[in-house]
C-alpha positions in Angstrom: 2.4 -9.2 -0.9 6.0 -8.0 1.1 7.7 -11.3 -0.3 6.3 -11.6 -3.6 9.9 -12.1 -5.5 13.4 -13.5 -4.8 14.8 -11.3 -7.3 17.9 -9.3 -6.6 19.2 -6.8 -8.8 22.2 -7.8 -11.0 24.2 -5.5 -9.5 24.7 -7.1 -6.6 25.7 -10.2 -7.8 23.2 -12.9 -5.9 24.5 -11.0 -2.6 27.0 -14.4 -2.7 24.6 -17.2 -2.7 24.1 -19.4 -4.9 21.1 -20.1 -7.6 19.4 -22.9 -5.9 19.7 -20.8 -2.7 17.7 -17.9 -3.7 15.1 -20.3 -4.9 14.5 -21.2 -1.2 12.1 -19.7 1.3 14.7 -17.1 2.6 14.7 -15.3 -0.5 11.2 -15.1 -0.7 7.1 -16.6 0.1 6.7 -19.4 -2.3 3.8 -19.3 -4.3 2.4 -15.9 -2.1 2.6 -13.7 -5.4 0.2 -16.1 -7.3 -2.2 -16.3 -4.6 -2.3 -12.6 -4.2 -2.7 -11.8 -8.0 -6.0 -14.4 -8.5 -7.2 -13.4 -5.0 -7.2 -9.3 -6.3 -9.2 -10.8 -9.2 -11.5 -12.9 -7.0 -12.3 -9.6 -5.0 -12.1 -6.9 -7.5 -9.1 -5.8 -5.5 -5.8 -3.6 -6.1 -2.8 -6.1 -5.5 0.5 -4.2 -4.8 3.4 -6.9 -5.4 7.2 -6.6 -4.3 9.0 -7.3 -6.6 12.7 -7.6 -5.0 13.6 -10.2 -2.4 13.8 -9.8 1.2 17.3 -10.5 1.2 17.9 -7.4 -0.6 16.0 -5.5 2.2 12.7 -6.9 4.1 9.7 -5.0 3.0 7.9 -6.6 5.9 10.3 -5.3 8.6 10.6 -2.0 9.9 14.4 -0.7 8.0 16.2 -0.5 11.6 15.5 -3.9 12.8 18.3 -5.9 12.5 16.7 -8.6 10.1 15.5 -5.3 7.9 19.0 -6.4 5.4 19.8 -9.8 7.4 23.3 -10.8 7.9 22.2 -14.3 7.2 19.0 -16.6 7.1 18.1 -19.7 8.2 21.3 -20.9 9.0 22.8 -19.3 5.9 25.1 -16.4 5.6 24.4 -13.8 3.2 28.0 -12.4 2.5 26.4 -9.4 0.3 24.4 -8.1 3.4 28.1 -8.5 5.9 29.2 -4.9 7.7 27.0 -2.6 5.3 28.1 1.0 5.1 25.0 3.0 6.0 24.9 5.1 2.9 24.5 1.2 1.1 21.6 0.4 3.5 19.8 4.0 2.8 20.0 3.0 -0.3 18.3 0.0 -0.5 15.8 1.7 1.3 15.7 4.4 -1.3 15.7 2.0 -4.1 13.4 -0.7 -3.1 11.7 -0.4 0.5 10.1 2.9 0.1 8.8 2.7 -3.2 7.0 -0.3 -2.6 5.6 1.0 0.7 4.8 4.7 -1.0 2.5 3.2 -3.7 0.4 0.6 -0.8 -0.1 4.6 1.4 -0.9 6.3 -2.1 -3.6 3.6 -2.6 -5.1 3.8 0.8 -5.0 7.2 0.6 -6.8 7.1 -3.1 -9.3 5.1 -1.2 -9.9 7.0 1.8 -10.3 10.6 -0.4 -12.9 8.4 -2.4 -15.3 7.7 0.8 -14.4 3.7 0.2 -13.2 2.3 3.7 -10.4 0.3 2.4 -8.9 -2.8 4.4 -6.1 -4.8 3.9 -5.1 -8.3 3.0 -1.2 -9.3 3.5 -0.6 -12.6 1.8 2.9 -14.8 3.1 3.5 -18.6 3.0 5.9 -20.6 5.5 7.8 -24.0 5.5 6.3 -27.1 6.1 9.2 -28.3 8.2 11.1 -25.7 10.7 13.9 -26.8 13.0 12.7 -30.1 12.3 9.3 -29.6 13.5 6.8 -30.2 10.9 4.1 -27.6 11.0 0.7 -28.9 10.9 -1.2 -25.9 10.2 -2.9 -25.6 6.4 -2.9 -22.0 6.9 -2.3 -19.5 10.0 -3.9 -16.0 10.3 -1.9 -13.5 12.6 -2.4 -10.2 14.3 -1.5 -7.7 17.0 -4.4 -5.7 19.3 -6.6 -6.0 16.1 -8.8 -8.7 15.4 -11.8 -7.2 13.1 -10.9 -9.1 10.8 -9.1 -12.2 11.8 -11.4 -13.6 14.2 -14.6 -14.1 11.6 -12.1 -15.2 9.0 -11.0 -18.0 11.6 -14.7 -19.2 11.7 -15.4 -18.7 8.1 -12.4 -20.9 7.4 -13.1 -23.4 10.3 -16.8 -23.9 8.8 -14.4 -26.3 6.5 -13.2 -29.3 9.0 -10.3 -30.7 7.0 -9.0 -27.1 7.3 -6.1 -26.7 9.6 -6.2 -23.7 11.1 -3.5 -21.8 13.0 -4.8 -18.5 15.3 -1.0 -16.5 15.5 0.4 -19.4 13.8 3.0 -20.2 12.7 4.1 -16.7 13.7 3.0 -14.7 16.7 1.9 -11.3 14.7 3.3 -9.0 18.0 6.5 -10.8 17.1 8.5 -9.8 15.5 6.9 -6.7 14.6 5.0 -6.8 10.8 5.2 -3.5 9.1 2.2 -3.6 6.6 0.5 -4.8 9.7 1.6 -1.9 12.0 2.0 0.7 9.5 -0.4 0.6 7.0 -3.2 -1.0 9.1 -2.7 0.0 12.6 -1.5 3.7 12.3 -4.2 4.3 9.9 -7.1 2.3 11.8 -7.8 0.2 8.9 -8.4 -3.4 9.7 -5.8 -6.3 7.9 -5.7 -10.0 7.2 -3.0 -11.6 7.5 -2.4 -15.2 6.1 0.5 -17.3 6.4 -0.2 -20.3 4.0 1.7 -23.7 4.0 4.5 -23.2 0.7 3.6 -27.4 0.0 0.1 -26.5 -0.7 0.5 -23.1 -3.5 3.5 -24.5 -4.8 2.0 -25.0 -7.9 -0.3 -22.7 -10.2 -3.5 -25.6 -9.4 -3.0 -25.0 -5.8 -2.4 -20.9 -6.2 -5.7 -21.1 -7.6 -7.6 -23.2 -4.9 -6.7 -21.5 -2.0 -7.2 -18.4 -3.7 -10.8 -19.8 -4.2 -10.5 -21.1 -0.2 -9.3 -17.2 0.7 -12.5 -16.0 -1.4 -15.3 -17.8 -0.2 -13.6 -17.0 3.6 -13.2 -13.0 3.1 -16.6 -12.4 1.1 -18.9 -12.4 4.3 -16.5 -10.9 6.3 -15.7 -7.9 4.1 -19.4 -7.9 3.5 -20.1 -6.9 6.9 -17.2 -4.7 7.3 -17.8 -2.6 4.4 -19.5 1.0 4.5 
């Protein structure tokens, strides 16, 4: 989960913004980090958590994008991330991306040593409402070249009718490039799920836990048949 937290160290002083604005969706996924940790426990699975926000530096982007430490989000500027000396953005990815990306590659590689095929599940939510267009999809699955695991969790899902289902929505997975997705699944050949879930509906620890449930009953067949 790349955008399990909004926290930002104290040193940096809420990089400018105020309280209420690091509760919103740019400083992190809303209500991602609890579907992830009942989801591990659903399917006996390792759950690897970020634990700093994305506006301290985006563990879902490559680190020389330019929305890797973003100037500003949503509209609003982030005066802590303005004309960053490079020696402060290595540090951040030092301090914070690499560590959390080191212990996802020493798990898969725990896994691989063990004979287990591993595959990975990236958990994010998105706004209900985006430059005034409310979103209609429940949840949205993404990817790139590699659907192995998308495509039968689309008809798992789907087997539900009031489900709304998004296929590379809200997001297009190509773009902008997702690093869990590119890095850890595609230069490694492992297939990945990736969900985008609507904030409104895990906002709350009763709806974490359903559509952790929903997740569940989706993934089982599907890892099922994947498995070795």
């Amino acid at each position: 989960c790349d955008h399990a937290s909004g926290h930002v160290p104290s040193e940096y002083s809420g990089l400018g913004l105020t309280p209420d604005q690091l509760t919103r969706h740019i400083a992190w996924d809303i209500g991602a980090a609890e579907v992830s940790r009942r989801l591990a426990g659903l399917l006996d699975a390792t759950a690897v958590l970020c634990g700093t926000s994305r506006l301290v530096i985006d563990c879902n982007r490559p680190f020389w994008a330019d929305s890797s430490i973003p100037p500003e989000s949503d509209g609003i500027p982030i005066p802590g991330n303005a004309d960053l000396h490079p020696s402060e953005k290595q540090r951040r990815i030092d301090h914070y991306f690499s560590p959390y990306h080191d212990e996802i590659s020493r798990r898969i590689r725990t896994m691989l040593v063990s004979g287990d095929g591993p595959a990975l599940i990236s958990i994010h939510s998105f706004t209900p409402v985006m430059d005034g267009f409310a979103r209609p999809w429940h949840i949205g699955m993404l990817w790139d070249q590699d659907q192995r695991l998308a495509a039968p969790t689309i008809q798992e899902l789907r087997r539900d009718p009031d489900l709304c289902v998004g296929e590379n929505k809200p997001y297009d997975g190509a773009n902008p490039p997702g690093y869990a997705l590119h890095t850890h699944a595609g230069d490694n050949g492992l297939p990945i799920a990736v969900f985008e879930i609507r904030q409104d509906l895990i906002d709350t620890d009763q709806g974490a836990e359903l559509w952790a449930l929903i997740l569940a009953k989706a993934l089982t067949p599907v890892l099922a048949a994947y498995g070795p």
